[in-house]
C-alpha positions as CSV (number, residue, x, y, z in Angstrom):
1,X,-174.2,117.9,-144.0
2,X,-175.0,114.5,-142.4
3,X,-172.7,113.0,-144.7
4,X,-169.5,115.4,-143.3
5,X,-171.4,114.8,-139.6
6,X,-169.2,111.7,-139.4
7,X,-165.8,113.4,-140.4
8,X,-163.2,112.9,-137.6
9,X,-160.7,115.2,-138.5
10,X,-162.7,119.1,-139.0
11,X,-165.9,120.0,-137.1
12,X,-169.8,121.5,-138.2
13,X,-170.8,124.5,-136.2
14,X,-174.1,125.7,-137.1
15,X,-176.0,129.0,-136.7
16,X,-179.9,129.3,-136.3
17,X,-181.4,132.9,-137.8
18,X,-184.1,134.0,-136.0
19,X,-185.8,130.7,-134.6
20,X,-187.3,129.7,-131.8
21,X,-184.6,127.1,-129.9
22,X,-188.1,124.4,-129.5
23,X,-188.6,124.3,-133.8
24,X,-184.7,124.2,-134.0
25,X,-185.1,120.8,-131.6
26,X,-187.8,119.4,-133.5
27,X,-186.7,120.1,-136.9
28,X,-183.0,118.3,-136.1
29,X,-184.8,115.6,-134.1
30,X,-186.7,114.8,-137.2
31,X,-184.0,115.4,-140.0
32,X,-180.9,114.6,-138.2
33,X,-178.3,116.7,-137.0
34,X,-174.6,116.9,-138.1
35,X,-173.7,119.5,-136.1
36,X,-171.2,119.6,-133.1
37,X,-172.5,123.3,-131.4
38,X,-175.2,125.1,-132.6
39,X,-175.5,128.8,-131.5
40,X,-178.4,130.7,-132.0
41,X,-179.1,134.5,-133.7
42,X,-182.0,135.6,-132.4
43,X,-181.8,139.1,-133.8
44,X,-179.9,138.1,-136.8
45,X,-176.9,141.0,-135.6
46,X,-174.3,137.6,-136.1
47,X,-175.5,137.2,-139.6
48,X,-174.9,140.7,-140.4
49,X,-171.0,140.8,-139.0
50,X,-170.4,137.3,-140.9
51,X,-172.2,139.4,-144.0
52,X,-175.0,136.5,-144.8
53,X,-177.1,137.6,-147.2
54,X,-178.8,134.2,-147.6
55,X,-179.8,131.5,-146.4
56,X,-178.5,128.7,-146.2
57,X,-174.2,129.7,-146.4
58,X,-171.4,127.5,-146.1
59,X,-168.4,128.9,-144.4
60,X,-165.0,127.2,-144.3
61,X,-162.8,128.4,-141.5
62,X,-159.6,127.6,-141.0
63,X,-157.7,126.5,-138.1
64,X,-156.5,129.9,-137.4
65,X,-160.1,131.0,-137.7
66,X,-160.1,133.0,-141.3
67,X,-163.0,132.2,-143.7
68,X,-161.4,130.0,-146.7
69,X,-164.3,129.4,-148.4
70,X,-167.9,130.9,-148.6
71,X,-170.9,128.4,-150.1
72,X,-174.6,130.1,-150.9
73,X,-177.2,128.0,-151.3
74,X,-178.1,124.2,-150.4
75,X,-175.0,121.9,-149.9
76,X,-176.3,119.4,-153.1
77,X,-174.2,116.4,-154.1
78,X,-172.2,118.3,-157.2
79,X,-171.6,121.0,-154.8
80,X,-170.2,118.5,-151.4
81,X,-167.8,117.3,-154.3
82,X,-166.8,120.5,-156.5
83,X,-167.0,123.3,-153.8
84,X,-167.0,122.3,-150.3
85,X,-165.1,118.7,-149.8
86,X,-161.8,120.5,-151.9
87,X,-162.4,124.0,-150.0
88,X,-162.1,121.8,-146.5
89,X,-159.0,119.9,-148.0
90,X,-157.4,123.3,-148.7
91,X,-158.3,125.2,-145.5
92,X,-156.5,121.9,-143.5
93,X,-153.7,122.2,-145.9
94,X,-152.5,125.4,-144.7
């Protein structure tokens, strides 16, 4: 994700599952953070609407808001360049 953080033309929204705010802060101050807004699911009722069943998930939405693409499991190198850069391209496409 911090190599799509400096992508000017889409944005990175994230969403925290039942954390505390304070380990969310120190766990981005220490790693990085690539995201523009992060909002937080306390009680994990979010997770359920967007259907998560694990974590971490990759969601590409569109510019009119409608999920594109869906990505489970850690954003690896193979995956950036097979799954998520070309599911990006196509969601701006449209």
């Amino acid at each position: 994700m911090m190599t799509l953080a400096h992508a000017k033309d889409f944005a990175l929204y994230g969403l925290v599952q039942k954390d505390e705010p304070q380990k969310v802060r120190a766990f981005l101050a220490e790693a990085g953070n690539p995201f523009q807004r992060i909002a937080l699911d306390a009680d994990g009722r979010a997770s359920i609407e967007w259907g998560v069943y694990g974590v971490p998930e990759t969601f590409v939405v569109d510019g009119r808001g409608i999920v594109r693409a869906r990505i489970v499991g850690e954003i690896t190198p193979d995956v950036l360049e097979h799954q998520l850069l070309p599911a990006v391209a196509a969601a701006k496409s449209l």
